[in-house]
C-alpha positions as CSV (number, residue, x, y, z in Angstrom):
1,X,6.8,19.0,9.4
2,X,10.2,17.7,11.0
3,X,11.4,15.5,7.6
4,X,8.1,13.8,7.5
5,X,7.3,13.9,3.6
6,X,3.8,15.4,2.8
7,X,1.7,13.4,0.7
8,X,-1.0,15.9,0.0
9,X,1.1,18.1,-1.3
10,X,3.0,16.1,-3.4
11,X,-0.1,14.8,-4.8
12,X,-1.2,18.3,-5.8
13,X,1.8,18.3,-7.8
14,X,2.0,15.3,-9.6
15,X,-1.8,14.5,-10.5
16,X,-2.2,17.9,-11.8
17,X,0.8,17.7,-13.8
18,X,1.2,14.3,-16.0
19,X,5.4,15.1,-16.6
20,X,5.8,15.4,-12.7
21,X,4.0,12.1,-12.2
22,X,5.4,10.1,-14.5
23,X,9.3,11.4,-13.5
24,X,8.0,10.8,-9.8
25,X,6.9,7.0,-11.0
26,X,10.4,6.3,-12.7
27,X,11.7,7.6,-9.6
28,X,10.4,5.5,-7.2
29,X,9.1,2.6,-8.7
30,X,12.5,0.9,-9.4
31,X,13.8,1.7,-5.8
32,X,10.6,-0.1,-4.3
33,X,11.0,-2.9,-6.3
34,X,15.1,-3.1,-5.5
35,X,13.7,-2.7,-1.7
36,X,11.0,-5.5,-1.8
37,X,13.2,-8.0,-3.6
38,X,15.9,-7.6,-1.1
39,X,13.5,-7.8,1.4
40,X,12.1,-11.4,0.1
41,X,15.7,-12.7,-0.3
42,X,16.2,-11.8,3.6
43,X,13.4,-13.9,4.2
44,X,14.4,-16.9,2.2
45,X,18.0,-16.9,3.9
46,X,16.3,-17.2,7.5
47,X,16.6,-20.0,9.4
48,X,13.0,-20.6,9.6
49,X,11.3,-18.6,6.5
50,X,7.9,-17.4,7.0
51,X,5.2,-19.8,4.9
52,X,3.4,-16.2,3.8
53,X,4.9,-13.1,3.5
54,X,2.6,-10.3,2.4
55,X,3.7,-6.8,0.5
56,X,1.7,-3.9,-0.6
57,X,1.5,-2.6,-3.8
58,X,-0.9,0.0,-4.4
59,X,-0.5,0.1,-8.3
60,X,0.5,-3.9,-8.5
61,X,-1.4,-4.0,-12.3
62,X,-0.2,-0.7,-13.2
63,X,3.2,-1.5,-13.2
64,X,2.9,-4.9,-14.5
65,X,4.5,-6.3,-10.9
66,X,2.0,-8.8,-10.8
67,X,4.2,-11.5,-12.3
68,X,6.4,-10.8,-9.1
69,X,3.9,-12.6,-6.7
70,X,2.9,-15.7,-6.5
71,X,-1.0,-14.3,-5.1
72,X,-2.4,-11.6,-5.5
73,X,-4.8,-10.4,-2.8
74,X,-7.1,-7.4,-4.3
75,X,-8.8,-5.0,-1.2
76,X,-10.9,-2.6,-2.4
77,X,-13.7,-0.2,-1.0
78,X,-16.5,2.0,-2.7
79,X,-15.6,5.0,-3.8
80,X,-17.2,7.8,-0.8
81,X,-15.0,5.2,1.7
82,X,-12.0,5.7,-0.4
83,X,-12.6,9.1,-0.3
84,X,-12.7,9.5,3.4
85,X,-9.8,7.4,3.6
86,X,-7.1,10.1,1.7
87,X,-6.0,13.3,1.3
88,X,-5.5,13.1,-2.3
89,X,-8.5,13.6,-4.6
90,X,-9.7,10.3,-5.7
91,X,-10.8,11.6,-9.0
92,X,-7.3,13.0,-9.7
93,X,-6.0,9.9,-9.6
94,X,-8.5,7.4,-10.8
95,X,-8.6,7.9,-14.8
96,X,-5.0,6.6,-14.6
97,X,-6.1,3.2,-12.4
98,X,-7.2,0.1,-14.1
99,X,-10.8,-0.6,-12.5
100,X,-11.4,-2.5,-9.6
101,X,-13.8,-4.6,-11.5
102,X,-10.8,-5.8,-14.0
103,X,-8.7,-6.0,-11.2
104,X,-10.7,-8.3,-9.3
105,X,-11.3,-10.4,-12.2
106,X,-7.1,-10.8,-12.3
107,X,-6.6,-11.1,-8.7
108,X,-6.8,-14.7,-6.9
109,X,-8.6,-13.3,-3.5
110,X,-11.1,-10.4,-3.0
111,X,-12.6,-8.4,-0.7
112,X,-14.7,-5.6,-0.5
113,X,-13.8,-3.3,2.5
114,X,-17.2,-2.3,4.1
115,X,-17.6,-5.0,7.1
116,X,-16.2,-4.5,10.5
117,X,-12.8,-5.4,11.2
118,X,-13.4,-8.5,12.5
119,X,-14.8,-9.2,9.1
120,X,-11.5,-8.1,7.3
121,X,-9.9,-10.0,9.9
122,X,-11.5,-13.2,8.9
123,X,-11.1,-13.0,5.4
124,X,-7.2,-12.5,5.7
125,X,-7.0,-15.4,8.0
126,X,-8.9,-17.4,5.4
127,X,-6.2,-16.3,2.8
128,X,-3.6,-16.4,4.9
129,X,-4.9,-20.2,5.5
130,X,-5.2,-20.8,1.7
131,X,-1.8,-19.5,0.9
132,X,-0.3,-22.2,3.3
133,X,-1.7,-24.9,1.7
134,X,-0.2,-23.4,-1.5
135,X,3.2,-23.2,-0.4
């Protein structure tokens, strides 16, 4: 696969095997947080910072990094999309995510992912929009 990592396979690992997951978790998860913080303070030294800068973070409520952002922008799809949309068995890795319906209820925007693009498109330039006016 020429260095390219692959995610099926390591997914076949980790959600049949809790141990593997959690020493992959407490692998990564400090080195993505190290990365986006960096990343932020790169923005706030340019010249002309951006009003809305957007990161993300797949498991934002399971790793308590909400309290990181100062939105949060929840995009979720049903279940047979989600599906379609991975190599990794949604049911291996669902019992350990909080539920969409608690998540929404913690995020600040939400949308469900079943429109057209142009839909999606929309609703992020209405957040994007909001978030300005925030800021």
């Amino acid at each position: 696969m020429d260095g390219e990592v692959d995610r099926a396979a390591i997914g076949e690992i980790v959600f049949d095997d809790r141990d593997e997951l959690v020493f992959l978790e407490q692998l990564l998860h400090p080195r993505v947080a190290r990365e986006y913080l960096a990343w932020r303070e790169r923005l706030a030294e340019l010249p002309e910072p951006p009003v809305v800068a957007a990161t993300e973070v797949p498991l934002l409520y399971e790793v308590g990094a909400e309290e990181r952002f100062d939105a949060v922008v929840l995009i979720t799809a049903p279940e047979k999309l989600r599906t379609a949309r991975t190599d990794v068995p949604v049911a291996k890795r669902s019992p350990r995510l909080i539920p969409d319906e608690e998540k929404a209820k913690r995020a600040d925007f939400v949308y469900r992912n079943i429109g057209s693009l142009e839909d999606l498109d929309r609703f992020v330039a209405s957040v994007i929009e909001n978030l300005a006016e925030w800021g």
